[in-house]
C-alpha positions in Angstrom: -125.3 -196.0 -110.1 -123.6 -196.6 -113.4 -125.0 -193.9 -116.3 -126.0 -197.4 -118.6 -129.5 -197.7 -118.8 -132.3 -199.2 -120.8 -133.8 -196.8 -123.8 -137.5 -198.1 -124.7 -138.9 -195.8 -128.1 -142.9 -196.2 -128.4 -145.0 -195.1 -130.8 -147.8 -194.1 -128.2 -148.2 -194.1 -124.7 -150.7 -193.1 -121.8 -148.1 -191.1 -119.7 -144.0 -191.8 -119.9 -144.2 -191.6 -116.5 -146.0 -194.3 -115.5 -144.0 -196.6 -118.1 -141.1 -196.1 -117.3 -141.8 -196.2 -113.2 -143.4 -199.7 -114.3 -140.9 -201.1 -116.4 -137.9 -199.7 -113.7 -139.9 -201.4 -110.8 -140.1 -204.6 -113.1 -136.3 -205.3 -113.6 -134.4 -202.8 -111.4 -132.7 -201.0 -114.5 -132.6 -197.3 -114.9 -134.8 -197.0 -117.9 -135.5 -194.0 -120.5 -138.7 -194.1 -122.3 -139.2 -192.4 -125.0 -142.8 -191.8 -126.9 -143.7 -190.4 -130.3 -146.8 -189.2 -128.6 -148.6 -189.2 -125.6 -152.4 -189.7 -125.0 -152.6 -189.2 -120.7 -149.8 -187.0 -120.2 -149.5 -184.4 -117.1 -147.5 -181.7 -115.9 -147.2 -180.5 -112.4 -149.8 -180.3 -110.3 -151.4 -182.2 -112.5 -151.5 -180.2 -115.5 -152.4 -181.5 -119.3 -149.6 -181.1 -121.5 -151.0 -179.7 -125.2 -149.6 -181.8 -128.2 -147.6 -179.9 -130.5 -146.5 -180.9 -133.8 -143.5 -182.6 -133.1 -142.7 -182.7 -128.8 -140.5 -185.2 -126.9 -142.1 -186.9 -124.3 -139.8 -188.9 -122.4 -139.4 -190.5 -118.3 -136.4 -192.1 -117.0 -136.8 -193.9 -114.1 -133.9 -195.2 -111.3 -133.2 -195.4 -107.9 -131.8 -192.6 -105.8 -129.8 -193.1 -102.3 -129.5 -189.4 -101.5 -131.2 -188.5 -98.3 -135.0 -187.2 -98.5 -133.6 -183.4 -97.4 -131.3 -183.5 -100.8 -133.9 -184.8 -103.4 -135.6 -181.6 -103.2 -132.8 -180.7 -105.6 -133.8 -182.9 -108.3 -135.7 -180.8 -110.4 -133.8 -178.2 -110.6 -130.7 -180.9 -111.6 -133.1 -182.1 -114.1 -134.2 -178.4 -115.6 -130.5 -177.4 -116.1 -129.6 -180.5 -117.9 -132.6 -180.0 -120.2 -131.3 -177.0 -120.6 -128.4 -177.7 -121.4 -128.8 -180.4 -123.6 -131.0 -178.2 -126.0 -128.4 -175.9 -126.9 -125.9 -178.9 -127.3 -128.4 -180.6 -129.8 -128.6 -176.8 -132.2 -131.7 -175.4 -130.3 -132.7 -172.2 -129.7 -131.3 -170.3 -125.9 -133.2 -171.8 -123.4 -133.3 -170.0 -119.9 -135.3 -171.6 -116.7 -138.7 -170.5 -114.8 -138.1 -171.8 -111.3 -138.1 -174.6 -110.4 -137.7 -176.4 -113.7 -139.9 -175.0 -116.5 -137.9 -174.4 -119.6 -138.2 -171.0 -121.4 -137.6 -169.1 -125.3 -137.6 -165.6 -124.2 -140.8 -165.6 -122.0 -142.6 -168.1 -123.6 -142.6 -171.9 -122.0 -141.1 -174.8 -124.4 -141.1 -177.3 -121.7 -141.2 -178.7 -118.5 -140.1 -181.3 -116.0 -142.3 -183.7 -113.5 -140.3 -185.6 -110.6 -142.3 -187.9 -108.8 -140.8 -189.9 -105.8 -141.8 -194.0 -104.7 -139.5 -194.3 -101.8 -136.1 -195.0 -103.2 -137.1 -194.8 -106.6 -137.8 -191.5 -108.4 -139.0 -190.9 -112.5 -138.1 -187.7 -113.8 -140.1 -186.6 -116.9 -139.6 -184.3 -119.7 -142.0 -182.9 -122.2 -140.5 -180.8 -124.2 -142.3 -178.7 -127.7 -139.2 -180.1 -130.2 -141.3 -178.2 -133.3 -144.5 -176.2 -132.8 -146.2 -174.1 -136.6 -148.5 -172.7 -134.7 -148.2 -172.6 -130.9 -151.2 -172.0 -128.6 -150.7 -168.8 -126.5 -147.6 -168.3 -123.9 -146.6 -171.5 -125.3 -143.1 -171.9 -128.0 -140.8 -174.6 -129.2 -136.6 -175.4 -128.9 -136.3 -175.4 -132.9 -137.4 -172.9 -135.5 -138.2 -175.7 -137.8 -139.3 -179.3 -137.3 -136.2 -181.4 -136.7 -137.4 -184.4 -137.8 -138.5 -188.0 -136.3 -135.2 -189.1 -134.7 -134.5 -185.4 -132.6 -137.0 -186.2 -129.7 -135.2 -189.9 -129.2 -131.5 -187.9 -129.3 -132.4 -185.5 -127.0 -134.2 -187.5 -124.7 -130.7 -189.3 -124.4 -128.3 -186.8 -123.9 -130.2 -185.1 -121.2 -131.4 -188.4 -119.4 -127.2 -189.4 -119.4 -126.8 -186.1 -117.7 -129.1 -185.9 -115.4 -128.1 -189.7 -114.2 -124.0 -188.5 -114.4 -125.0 -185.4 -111.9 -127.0 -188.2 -109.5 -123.7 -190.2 -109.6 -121.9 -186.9 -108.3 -124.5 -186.4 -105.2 -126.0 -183.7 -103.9 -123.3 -182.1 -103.0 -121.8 -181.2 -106.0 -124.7 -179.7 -107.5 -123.9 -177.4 -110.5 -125.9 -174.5 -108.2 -124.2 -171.8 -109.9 -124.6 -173.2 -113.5 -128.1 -172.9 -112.2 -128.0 -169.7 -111.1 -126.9 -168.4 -114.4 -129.4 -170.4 -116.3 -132.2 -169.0 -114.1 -134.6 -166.7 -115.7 -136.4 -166.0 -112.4 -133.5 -164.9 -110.3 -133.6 -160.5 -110.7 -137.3 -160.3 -111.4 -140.4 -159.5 -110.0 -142.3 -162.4 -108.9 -145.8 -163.3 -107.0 -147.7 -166.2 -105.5 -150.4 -167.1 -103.5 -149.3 -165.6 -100.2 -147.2 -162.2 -101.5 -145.1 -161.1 -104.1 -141.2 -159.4 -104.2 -138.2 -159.7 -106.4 -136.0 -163.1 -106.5 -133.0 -162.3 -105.6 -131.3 -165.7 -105.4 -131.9 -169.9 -105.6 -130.2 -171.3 -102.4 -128.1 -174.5 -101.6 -131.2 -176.5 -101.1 -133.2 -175.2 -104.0 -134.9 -173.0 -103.0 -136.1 -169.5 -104.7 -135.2 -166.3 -102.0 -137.4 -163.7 -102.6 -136.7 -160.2 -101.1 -140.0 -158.8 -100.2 -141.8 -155.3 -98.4 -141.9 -157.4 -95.5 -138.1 -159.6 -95.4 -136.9 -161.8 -97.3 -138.8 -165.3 -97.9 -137.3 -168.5 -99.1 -140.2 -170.4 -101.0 -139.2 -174.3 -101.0 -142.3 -175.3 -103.3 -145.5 -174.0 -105.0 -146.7 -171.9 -108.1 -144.5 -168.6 -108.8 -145.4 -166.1 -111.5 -143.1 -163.8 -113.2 -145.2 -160.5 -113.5 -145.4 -159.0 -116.8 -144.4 -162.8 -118.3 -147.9 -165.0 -120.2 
């Protein structure tokens, strides 16, 4: 798959998601969509995502070959090219809440959504570009607002990333760019069924967690950093 791809900027949308799944299964392109604002929006596990005063919603959608025990690795791809894309485009340190949430200091700026079709996948960003006055645990990438055109920028260098590091395949993940980028990885952590300290992100993704009672490898579900909102 060739990193070209179609760019669609809309003043308001229900979800990016769904748009650019849509448009994707429509004409076969890869395609980034881009919105100014967002009236349906979700996170995972269905979460709303809270409009702040200047965010970048944005979905690009493509086919993906890689077998279905590789894709798992997705949003983890997808959270360290965010990542790294803010800090290209001036923002402020970003560090990652396993799997793919992106974080200033222990507050949340942003997240990423993956949702598979079959062979087609949409991987969504909302991101808080510019927030004056945040709503608790919550932050923004910039100290001041950035301006109209940021949200469309960004949306396009990390979308061109994320598509260059499918072209590479699964096997070349970046896992120790990860690693490095992990906020999660060294502290104490909990979830539904126990709690230890994560001591590592493994080849397939997943967070190892050295506990009282061994070491667990958690492939999936909600994991809290204690002592983080």
């Amino acid at each position: 798959m060739a990193t070209h791809y179609d760019i669609v900027h809309l003043t308001e949308v229900g979800t990016t998601q769904d748009e650019a799944a849509a448009r994707f299964g429509r004409t076969g392109r890869p395609t980034l969509v881009v919105a100014d604002r967002q009236v349906a929006g979700r996170g995972r596990q269905g979460r709303r995502w809270v409009q702040p005063d200047r965010a970048m919603f944005s979905s690009v959608a493509f086919g993906i070959d890689w077998a279905t025990k590789h894709r798992t690795l997705v949003p983890l791809i997808a959270g360290l090219v965010v990542s790294e894309s803010v800090g290209d485009a001036g923002g402020r340190p970003t560090a990652l809440k396993w799997p793919n949430d992106i974080m200033v200091g222990r507050q949340k700026a942003g997240g990423v959504l993956v949702e598979l079709d079959g062979n087609a996948i949409t991987v969504g960003c909302g991101l808080n570009l510019w927030w004056g006055n945040p709503i608790e645990s919550a932050t923004s990438v910039y100290d001041a607002d950035p301006g109209p055109a940021a949200a469309l920028g960004l949306a396009g260098r990390w979308a061109t990333a994320l598509l260059a590091e499918i072209d590479r395949g699964a096997s070349q993940w970046r896992q120790a760019d990860y690693v490095r980028a992990s906020a999660t990885i060294g502290s104490d952590v909990e979830w539904d069924d126990g709690a230890g300290r994560a001591v590592a992100v493994d080849g397939s993704g997943a967070l190892v967690v050295d506990t009282l009672d061994g070491v667990v490898t958690i492939h999936a579900g909600d994991v809290h950093m204690r002592g983080w909102r």
